[in-house]
C-alpha positions in Angstrom: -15.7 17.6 31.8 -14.2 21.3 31.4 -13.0 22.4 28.3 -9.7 22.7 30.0 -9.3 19.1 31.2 -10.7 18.0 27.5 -8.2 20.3 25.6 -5.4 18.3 27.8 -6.9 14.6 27.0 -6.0 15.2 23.4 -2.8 14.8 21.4 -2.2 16.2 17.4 -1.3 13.3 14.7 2.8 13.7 15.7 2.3 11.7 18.8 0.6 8.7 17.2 4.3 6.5 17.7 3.4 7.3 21.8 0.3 4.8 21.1 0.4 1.2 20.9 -3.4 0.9 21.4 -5.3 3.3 18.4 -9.2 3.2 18.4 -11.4 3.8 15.7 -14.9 4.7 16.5 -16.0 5.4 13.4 -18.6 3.0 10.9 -16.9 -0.2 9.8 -16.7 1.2 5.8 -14.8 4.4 7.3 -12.4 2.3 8.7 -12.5 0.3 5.6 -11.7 2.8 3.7 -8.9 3.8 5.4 -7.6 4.1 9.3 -4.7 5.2 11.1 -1.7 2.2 10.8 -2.5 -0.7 13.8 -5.7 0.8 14.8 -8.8 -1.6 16.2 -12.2 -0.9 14.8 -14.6 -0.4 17.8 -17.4 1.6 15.7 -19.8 3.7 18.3 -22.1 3.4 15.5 -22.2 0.6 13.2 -22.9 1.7 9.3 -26.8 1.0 9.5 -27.1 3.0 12.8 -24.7 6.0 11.1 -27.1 6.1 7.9 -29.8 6.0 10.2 -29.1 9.0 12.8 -28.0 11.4 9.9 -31.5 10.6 8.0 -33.6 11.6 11.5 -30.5 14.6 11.9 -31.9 16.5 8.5 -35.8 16.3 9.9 -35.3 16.5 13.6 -31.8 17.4 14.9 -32.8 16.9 18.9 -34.5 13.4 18.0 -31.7 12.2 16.4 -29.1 12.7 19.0 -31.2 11.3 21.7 -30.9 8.6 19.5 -27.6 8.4 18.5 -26.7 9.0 22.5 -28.5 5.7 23.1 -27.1 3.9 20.4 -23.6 5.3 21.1 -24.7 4.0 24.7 -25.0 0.5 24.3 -22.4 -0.1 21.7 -20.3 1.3 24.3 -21.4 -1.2 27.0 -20.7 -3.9 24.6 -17.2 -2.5 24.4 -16.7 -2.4 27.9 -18.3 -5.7 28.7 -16.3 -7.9 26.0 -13.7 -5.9 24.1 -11.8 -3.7 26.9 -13.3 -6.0 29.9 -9.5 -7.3 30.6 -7.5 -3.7 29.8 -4.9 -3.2 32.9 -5.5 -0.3 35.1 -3.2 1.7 33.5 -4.2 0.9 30.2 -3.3 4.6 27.6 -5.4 4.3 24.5 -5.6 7.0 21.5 -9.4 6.9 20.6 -9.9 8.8 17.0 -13.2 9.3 15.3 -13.3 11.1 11.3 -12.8 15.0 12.8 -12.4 14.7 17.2 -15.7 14.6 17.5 -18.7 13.3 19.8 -18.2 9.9 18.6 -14.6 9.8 19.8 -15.3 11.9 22.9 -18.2 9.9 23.9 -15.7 7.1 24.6 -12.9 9.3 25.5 -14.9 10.5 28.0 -16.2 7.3 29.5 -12.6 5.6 29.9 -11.3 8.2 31.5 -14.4 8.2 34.1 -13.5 4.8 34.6 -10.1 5.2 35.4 -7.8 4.7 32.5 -6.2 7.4 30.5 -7.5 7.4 27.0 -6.5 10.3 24.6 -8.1 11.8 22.0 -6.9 12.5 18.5 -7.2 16.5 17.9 -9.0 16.6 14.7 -9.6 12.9 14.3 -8.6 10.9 11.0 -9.2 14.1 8.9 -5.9 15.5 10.4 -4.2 12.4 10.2 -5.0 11.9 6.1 -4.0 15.9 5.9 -0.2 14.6 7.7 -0.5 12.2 5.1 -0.8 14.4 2.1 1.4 16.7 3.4 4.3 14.2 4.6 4.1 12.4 1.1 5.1 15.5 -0.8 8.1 16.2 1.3 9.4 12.7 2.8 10.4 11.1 -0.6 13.0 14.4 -1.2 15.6 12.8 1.2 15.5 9.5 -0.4 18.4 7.7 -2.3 16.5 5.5 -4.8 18.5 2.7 -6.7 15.9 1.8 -9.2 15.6 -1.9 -9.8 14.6 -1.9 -13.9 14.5 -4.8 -16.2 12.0 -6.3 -18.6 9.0 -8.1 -17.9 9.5 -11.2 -16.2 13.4 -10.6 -15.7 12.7 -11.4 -12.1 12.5 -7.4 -10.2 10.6 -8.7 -7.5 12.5 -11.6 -6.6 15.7 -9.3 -6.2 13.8 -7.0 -4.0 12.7 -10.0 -1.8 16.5 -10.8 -2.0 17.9 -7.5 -1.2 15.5 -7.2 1.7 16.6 -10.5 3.5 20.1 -9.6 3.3 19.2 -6.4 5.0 18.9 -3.9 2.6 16.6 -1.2 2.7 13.8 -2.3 0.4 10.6 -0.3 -0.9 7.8 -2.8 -2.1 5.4 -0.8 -4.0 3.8 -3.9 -5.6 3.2 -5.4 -2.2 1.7 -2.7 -0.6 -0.5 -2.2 -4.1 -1.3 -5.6 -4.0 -0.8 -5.8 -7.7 1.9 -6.5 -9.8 1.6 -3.4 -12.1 0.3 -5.2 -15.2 -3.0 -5.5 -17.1 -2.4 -8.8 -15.6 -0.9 -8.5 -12.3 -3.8 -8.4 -9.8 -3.2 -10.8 -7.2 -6.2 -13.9 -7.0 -8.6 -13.2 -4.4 -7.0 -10.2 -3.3 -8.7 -6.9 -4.0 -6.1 -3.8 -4.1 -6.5 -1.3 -1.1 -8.4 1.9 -1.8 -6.4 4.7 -2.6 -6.1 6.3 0.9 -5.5 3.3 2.1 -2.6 2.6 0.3 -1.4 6.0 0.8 -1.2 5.4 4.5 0.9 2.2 4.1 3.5 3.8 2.1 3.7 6.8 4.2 4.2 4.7 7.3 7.2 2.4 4.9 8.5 6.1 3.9 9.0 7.4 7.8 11.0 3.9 8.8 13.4 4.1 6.1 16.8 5.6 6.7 17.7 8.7 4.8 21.5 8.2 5.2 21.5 4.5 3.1 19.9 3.9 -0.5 16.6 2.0 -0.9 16.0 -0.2 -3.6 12.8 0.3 -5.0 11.1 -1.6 -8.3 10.6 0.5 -11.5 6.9 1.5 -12.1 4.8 4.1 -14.0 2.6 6.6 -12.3 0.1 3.8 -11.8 0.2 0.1 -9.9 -2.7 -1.3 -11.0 -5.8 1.0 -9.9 -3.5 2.9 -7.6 -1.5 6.5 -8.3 2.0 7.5 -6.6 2.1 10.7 -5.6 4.0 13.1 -7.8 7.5 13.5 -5.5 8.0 9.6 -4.8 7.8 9.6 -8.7 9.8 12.3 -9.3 12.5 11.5 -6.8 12.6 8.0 -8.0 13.5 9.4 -12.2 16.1 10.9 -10.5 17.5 7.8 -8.7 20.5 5.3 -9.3 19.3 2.8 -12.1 20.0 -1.4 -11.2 19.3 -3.3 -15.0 18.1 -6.9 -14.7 18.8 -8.5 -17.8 17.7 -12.0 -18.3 17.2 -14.7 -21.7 13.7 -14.7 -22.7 13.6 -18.6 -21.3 14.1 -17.4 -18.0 11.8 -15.3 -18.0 9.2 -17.6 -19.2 10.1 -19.8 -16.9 9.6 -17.0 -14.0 6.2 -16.0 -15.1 4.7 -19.2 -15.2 5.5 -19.8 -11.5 4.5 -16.2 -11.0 0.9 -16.4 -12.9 0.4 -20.1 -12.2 -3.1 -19.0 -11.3 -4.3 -18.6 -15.1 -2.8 -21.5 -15.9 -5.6 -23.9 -14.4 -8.2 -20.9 -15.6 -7.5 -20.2 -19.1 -11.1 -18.6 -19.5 -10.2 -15.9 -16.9 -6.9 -15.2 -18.9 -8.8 -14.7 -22.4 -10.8 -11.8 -21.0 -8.1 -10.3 -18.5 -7.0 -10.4 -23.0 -9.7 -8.6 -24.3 -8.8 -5.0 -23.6 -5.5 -5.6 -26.1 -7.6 -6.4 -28.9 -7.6 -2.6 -29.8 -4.0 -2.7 -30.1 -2.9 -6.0 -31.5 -6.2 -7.2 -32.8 -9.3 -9.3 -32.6 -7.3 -12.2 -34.5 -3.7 -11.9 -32.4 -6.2 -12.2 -29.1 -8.1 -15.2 -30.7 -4.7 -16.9 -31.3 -3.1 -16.3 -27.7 -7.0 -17.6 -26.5 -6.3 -20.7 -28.4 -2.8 -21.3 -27.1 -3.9 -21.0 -23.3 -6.7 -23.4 -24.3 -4.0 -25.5 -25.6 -1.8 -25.4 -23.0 1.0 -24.1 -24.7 2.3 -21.9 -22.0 5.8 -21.5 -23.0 4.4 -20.1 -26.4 1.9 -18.0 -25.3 4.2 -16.2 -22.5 6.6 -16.0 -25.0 4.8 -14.3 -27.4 3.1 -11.8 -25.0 7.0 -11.4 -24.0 7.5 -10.0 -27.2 4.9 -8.9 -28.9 3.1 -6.7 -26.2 5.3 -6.6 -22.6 8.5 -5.7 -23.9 8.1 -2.8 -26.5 5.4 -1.3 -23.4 8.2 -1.9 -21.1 11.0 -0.3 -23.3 8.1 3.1 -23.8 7.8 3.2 -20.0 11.1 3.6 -19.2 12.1 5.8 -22.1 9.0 7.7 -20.9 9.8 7.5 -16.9 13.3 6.6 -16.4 15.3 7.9 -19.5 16.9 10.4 -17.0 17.8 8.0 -14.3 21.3 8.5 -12.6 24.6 6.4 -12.9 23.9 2.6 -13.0 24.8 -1.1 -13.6 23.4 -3.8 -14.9 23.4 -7.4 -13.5 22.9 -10.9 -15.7 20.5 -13.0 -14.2 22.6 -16.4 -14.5 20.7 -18.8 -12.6 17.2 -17.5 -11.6 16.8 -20.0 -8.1 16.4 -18.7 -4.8 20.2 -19.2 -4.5 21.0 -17.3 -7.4 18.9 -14.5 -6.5 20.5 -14.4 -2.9 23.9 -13.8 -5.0 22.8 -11.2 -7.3 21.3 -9.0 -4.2 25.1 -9.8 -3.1 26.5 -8.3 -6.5 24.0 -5.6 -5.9 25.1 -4.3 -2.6 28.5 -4.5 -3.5 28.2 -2.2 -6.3 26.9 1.0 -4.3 28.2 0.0 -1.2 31.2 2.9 -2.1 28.8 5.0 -3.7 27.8 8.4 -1.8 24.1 8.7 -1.4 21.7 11.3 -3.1 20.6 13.5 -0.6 18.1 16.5 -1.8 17.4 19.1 1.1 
């Protein structure tokens, strides 16, 4: 293939919406890692195969890309044979390996000898995490935040699910953290993306949402769980309209239990999720909320964590991330069912629905 017909096969990251159908060539923990949004993992070279081409590469360079070219070879085949055997004629695929390399030309070059019209990514994943970076420090700017704030347990989440059914804009960051944002909100059998990962899922959330109408977004620190936001989707959010859930200690109780209902038939797991506030509240306090999960006294324990530990953290974080947050309102959570939620996103919408949005340039 000429250079010339190569330089016109390939495509820079602002053309990825062109692609339904994204390829990833590269090993199975790169794409794990991270990957471009709705792209298939169809590895060239598996991770064994990878490790073992780049040992031979540092003794004998020639050996190990006759190697790797056989490899690459019958992976390839496989592909063909199984994976792509029932692509239409016309089929248009974006193939992407970590730089636009061999690996994604090798099957580049291949589909398009076949017939179909597959497209390479120019500079490969490395370009698309740079759009990334780059896009993250500039796309939250143009955002009007109202920040959804209220104590532990007052039921934040449950108005964002709310909002977002009755078709307002909606930013989950806890969803797409997979963690509630608490020493105790990681989510049972589900591991919290990498970094990258998640960086990627919020920068895809940050290009759908419309500039022109506010986005209701929960209140959290720098960090959700193992996970950082980056420093302008923080900053824009201080600087966003402020929504105050307020709620009776009961109620919020009550919502945590259904929330955490996992450590309620695992009080062992609880106790040392515990541990790491012994240096604050001490060996004793954690002892004692140990011997009420072993108890099952729920309502007591919650209770006390409410206010002994959750609340006065809660009232720091804001004062400490929030204190300058624009004009607001606060809402009384009345009756914390489905039904009453679906009201309150009502109030909600109602009360900016006038308002101008914020609009930095």
């Amino acid at each position: 293939m000429s250079d010339r017909r190569e330089s016109a096969l390939r495509v820079d990251v602002g053309a990825l919406a062109g692609f339904a159908d994204r390829i990833d060539v590269r090993s199975p923990a790169e794409f794990a890692l991270d990957h471009v949004p709705r792209a298939a993992s169809h590895p060239v070279l598996d991770d064994a195969e990878r490790a073992e081409i780049g040992t031979l590469y540092a003794t004998s360079p020639f050996a190990a890309r006759r190697l790797g070219a056989a490899k690459v070879a019958r992976n390839i085949a496989q592909m063909l044979e199984v994976a792509f055997a029932e692509r239409p004629r016309d089929w248009r695929p974006l193939v992407y390996c970590w730089r636009g390399g061999q690996r994604s030309r090798s099957l580049a070059h291949i589909l398009n000898e076949i017939g179909w019209r597959a497209m390479q990514l120019d500079g490969g994943y490395r370009a698309y995490r740079r759009h990334v970076v780059a896009r993250l420090a500039t796309l939250p700017l143009r955002l009007d935040f109202v920040v959804v704030c209220g104590l532990t347990g007052s039921g934040k989440s449950r108005l964002l699910g709310a909002l977002h059914a009755a078709g307002a804009q909606t930013l989950d960051l806890e969803t797409l953290a997979r963690h509630r944002g608490s020493l105790l909100g990681g989510m049972p059998a589900t591991p919290q993306p990498s970094q990258k990962s998640f960086e990627s899922a919020l920068h895809e959330r940050l290009e759908q949402l419309d500039p022109s109408r506010p986005i209701f977004v929960e209140s959290e620190s720098r960090r959700v769980g193992a996970l950082q936001l980056s420093d302008a989707l923080l900053a824009r959010m201080r600087t966003g309209r402020r929504l105050a859930l307020r709620a009776s200690l009961g109620q919020r109780v009550a919502m945590l239990k259904q929330d955490y209902a996992h450590f309620m038939t695992d009080a062992a797991t609880l106790e040392g999720k515990l541990q790491p506030l012994a240096a604050l509240h001490g060996k004793a306090t954690i002892a004692h909320w140990a011997s009420l999960a072993a108890a099952g006294d729920w309502d007591a324990l919650v209770g006390e964590l409410l206010e002994r530990h959750y609340d006065p953290a809660y009232a720091r974080s804001i004062e400490a991330n929030f204190a300058a947050t624009g004009s607001g309102f606060d809402i009384d959570v009345t009756d914390a069912s489905g039904a009453g939620f679906d009201a309150l996103a009502r109030d909600a919408l109602a009360a900016i629905e006038h308002r101008p949005a914020i609009v930095v340039s």
